[in-house]
N, C-alpha and C positions, 0 to 999 in steps of 0.2 A: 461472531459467526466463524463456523471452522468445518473441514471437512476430513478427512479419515490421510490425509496427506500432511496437515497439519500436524504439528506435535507440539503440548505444553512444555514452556522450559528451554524452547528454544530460539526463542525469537518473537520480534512480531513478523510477521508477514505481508507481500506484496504482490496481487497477481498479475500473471504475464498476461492472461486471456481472462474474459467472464463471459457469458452468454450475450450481455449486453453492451458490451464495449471493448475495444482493444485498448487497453492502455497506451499513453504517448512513451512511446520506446524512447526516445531522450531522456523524459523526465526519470523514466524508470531507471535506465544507466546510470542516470546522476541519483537518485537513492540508489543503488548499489554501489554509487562509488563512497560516496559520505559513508555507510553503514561500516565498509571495511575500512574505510584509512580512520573510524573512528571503532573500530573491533567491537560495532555491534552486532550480537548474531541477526542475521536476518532472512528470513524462510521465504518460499516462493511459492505459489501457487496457481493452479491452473483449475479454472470451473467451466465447464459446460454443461448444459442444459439450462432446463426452465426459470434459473434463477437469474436476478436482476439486479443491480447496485445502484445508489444515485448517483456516485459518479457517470455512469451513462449519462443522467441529464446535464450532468455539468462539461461533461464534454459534446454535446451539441447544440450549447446556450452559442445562439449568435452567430459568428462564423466558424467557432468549436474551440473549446479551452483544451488545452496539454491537462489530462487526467491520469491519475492512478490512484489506485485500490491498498490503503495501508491497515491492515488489521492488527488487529492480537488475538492469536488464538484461543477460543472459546469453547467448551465442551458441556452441551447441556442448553444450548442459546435461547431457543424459545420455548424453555422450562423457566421455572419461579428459582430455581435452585444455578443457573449458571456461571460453571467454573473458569477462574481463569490464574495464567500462572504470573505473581506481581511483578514479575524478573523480566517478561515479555510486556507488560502496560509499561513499565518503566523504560524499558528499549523503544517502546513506540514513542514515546512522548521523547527521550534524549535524543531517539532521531530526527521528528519532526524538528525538533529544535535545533539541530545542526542545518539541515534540510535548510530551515527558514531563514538563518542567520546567512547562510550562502548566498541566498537568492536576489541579485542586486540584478542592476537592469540589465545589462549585458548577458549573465545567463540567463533572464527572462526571456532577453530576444532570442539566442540562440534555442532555449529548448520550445520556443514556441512555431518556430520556422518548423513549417511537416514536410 
């Protein structure tokens, strides 16, 4: 999914807002920090309106999980033909995977504190 703010080629993407949730600002600062000291490019974005993510339900399972929005920009998404650039799936996945290898209990605690 992508919208006209997005650009292939340069990144995956993260957004600050969506209609249906505000991302956990910690968790987000901490992907922006992994992304740069690891020089992946990584795009930002901002959605309002009628559109929804599941991350919103995952950030109000229970007492509320620390959510964010990590895409890769797509052009064409809910066509049979949708494009994407492999330089951005690859930066989504080497970031996820910095992301994840960080994530020990102490930053859990910390970016789950609101």
């Amino acid at each position: 999914r992508s919208s006209d703010l997005e650009r292939l080629g340069n990144g995956p993407s993260i957004f600050l807002f969506d209609s249906s949730m505000i991302p956990n600002r910690k968790l987000t600062e901490f992907f922006l920090r992994v992304a740069k000291e690891k020089q992946i490019p990584l795009q930002t974005e901002v959605l309002s309106g009628g559109y929804g993510e599941d991350g919103s339900e995952i950030q109000r399972y229970g007492s509320g999980r620390p959510s964010i929005l990590l895409t890769v920009p797509t052009r064409y998404t809910h066509a049979h033909t949708g494009v994407i650039d492999r330089q951005d799936f690859d930066g989504a996945v080497d970031l996820l995977m910095e992301v994840l290898a960080r994530l020990d209990a102490r930053t859990v605690e910390e970016i789950s504190r609101f």
